[in-house]
C-alpha positions in Angstrom: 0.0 0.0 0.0 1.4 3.3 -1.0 1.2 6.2 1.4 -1.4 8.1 -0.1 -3.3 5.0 -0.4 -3.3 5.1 3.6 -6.0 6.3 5.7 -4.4 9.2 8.0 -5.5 9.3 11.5 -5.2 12.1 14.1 -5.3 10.8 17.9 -4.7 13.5 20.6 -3.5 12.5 24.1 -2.0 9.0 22.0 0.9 8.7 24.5 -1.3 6.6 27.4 -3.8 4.6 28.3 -6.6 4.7 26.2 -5.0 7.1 23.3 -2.4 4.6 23.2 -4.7 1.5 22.9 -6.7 3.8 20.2 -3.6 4.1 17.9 -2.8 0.4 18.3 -6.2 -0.7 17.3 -6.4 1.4 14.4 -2.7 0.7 13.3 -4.1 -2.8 11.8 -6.0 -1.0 9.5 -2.4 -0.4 7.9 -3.2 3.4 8.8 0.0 6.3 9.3 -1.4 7.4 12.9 -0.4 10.7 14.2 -0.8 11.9 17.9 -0.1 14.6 20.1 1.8 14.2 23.6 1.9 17.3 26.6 2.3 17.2 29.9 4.3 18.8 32.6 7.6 16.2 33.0 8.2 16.0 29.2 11.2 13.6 29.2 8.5 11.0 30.7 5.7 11.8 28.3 8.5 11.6 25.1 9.3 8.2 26.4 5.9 7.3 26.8 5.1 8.4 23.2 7.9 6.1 22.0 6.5 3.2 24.0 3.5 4.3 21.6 4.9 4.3 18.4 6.7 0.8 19.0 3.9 -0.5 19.9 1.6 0.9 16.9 4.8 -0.4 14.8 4.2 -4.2 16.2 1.1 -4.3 15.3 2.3 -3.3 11.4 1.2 0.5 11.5 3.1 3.2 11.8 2.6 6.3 14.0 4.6 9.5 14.9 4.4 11.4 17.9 4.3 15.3 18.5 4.5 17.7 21.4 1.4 20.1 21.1 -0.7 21.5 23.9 -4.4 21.0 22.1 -5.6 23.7 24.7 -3.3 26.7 22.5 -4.7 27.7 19.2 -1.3 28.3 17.8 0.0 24.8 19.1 -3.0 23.0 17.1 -2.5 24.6 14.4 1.2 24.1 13.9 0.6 20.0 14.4 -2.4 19.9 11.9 0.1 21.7 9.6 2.9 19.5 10.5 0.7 16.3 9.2 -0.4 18.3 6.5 3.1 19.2 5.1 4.1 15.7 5.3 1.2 13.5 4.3 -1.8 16.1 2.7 -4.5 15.1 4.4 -6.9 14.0 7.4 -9.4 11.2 7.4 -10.0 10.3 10.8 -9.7 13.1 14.4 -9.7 11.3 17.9 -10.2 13.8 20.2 -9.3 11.9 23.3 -7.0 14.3 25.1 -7.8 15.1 28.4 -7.5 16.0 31.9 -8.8 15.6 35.6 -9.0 18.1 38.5 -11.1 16.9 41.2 -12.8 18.1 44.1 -16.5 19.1 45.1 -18.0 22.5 43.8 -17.5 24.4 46.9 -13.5 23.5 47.0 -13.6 24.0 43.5 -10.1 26.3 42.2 -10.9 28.5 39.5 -8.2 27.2 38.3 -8.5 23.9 38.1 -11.9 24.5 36.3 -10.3 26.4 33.6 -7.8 24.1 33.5 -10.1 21.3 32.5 -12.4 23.2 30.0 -9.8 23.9 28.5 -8.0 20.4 27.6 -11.4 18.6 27.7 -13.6 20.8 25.6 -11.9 23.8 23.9 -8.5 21.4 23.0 -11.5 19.4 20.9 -13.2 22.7 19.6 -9.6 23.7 18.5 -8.6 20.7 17.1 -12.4 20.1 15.3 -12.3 23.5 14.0 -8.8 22.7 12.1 -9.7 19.3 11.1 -12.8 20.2 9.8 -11.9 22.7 7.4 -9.4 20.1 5.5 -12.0 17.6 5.8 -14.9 19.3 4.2 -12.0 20.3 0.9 -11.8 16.5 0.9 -15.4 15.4 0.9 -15.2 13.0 3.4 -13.7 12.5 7.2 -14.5 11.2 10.8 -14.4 12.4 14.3 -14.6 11.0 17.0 -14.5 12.5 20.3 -14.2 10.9 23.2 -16.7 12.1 26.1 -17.7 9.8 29.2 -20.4 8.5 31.2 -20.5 11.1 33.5 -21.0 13.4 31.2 -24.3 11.9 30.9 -25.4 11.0 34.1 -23.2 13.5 36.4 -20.7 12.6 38.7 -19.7 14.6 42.8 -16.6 15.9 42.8 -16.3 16.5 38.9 -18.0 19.6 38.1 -15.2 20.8 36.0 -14.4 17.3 33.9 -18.7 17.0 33.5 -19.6 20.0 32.5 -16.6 19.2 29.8 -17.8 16.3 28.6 -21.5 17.1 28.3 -20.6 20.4 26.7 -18.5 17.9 23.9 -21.4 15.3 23.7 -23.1 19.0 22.4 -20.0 19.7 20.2 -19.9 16.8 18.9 -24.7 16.4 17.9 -23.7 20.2 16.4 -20.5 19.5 14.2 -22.4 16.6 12.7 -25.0 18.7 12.1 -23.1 21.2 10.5 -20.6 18.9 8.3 -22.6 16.2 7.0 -23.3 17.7 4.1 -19.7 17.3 3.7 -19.7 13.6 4.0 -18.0 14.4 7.9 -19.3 12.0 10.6 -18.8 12.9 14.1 -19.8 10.4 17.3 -19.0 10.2 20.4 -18.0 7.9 22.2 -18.6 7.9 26.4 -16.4 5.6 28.2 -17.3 4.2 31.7 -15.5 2.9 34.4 -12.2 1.9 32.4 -9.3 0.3 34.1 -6.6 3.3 33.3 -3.7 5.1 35.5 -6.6 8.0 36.1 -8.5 5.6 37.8 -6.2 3.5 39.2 -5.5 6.1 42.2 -9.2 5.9 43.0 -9.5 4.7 46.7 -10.4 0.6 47.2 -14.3 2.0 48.6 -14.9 4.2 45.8 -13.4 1.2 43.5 -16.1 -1.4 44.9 -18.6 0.6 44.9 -18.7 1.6 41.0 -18.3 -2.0 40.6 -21.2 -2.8 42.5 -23.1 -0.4 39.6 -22.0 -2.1 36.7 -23.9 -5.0 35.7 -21.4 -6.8 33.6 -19.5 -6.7 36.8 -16.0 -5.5 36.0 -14.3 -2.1 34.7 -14.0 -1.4 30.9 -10.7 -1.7 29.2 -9.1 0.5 27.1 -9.0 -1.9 24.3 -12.9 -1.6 25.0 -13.6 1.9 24.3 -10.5 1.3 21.4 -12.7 -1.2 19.7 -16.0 1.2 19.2 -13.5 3.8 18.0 -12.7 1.5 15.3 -16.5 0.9 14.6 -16.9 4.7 13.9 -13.8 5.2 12.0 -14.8 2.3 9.8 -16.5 2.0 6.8 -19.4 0.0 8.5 -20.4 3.4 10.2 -20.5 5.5 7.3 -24.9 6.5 8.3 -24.0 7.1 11.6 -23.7 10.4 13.0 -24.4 12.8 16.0 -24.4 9.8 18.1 -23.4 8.9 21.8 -22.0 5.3 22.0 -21.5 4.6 25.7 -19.3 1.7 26.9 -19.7 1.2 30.2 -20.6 -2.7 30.8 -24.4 -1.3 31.4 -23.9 1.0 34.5 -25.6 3.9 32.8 -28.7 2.7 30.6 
């Protein structure tokens, strides 16, 4: 397969835990995969990102990691330009990037609100916005945002990382809207409980206790929430759009 002949994917957040699994899944599609990478300790997140790409190259893909903050305009711009300048286009935008800054409304830092508005929802605005402009010149694309159960059902203590992800669930029923006539699909895709490093430092009561809600009785996986990505990047989900697929083992119905 020639490289213009590949489909060219666009995962943010791709260094970890579910990104990661994301790009793997999708690298057996023989897709190039691109994804962003930021956090504070950047040595650690640049070796995590070429944990990614090695792993993405096992599975026979190929994937290249960049350093962009998807909360700065300028930053999004320069990566979707960076893809552009070396491949031409865009056929498929994860927007899985995101954050968490807990704590109950009344403790809530200002801060730490803007903090995750910003990653959650406006790094998927910026990126959607960018994306959806080459898209549209192509005819044809997919995004695919990834929101959460809460976002649906609410969740104490998470205010901020909520009212993110049911403001993209709105992003996302309003960009399909806008784009289909484009030949643009754009899902969502609300996780639930999902064995990952964010919830891993969850106390052992609050663990057993969301267990208790789930009736398939364990927590998701990120090759779970991987595998409906596919779904929607495929082929097989070209009349579906605007829609909320959750995955969370039926603890929100």
């Amino acid at each position: 397969m020639t490289e213009k002949a590949q489909r060219i994917i666009v995962v943010t957040g791709g260094s970890r835990g579910i990104g990661r699994a994301i790009c793997q899944r999708l690298a057996a599609a023989e897709s190039r995969i691109y994804f962003n990478y930021f956090a504070g300790d950047r040595a650690a997140e640049e070796a995590a990102a070429a944990e990614t790409i090695e792993i993405v190259a096992k599975a026979g893909g190929q994937a290249k990691g960049l350093w962009a903050n998807v909360a700065v305009a300028a930053e999004v711009t320069a990566f979707f330009d960076a893809i552009m300048d070396e491949v031409g286009r865009v056929d498929v935008l994860v927007n899985n990037a995101g954050i968490t800054r807990d704590a109950l409304l009344a403790r809530m830092k200002e801060a730490d609100w803007d903090a995750v508005l910003s990653v959650d929802l406006k790094g998927p605005f910026l990126c959607s916005q960018v994306a959806t402009r080459i898209m549209a010149k192509q005819h044809g694309g997919r995004i695919i945002n990834i929101s959460s159960i809460v976002g649906a059902m609410g969740n104490i203590g998470q205010a901020n990382y909520v009212a993110a992800k049911a403001g993209l669930i709105g992003l996302t029923k309003t960009t399909a809207r806008e784009y289909a006539s484009r030949n643009v699909t754009v899902n969502a895709v609300a996780p639930g409980f999902i064995d990952t490093a964010m919830t891993a430092v969850l106390p052992e009561k609050v663990k057993t206790a969301m267990l208790a809600s789930i009736p398939l009785g364990r927590m998701g996986s990120p090759e779970d929430v991987a595998e409906a990505v596919a779904f929607l990047a495929s082929d097989a989900a070209a009349y579906i759009t605007g829609q909320v697929l959750h995955v969370n083992g039926g603890m929100y119905m």
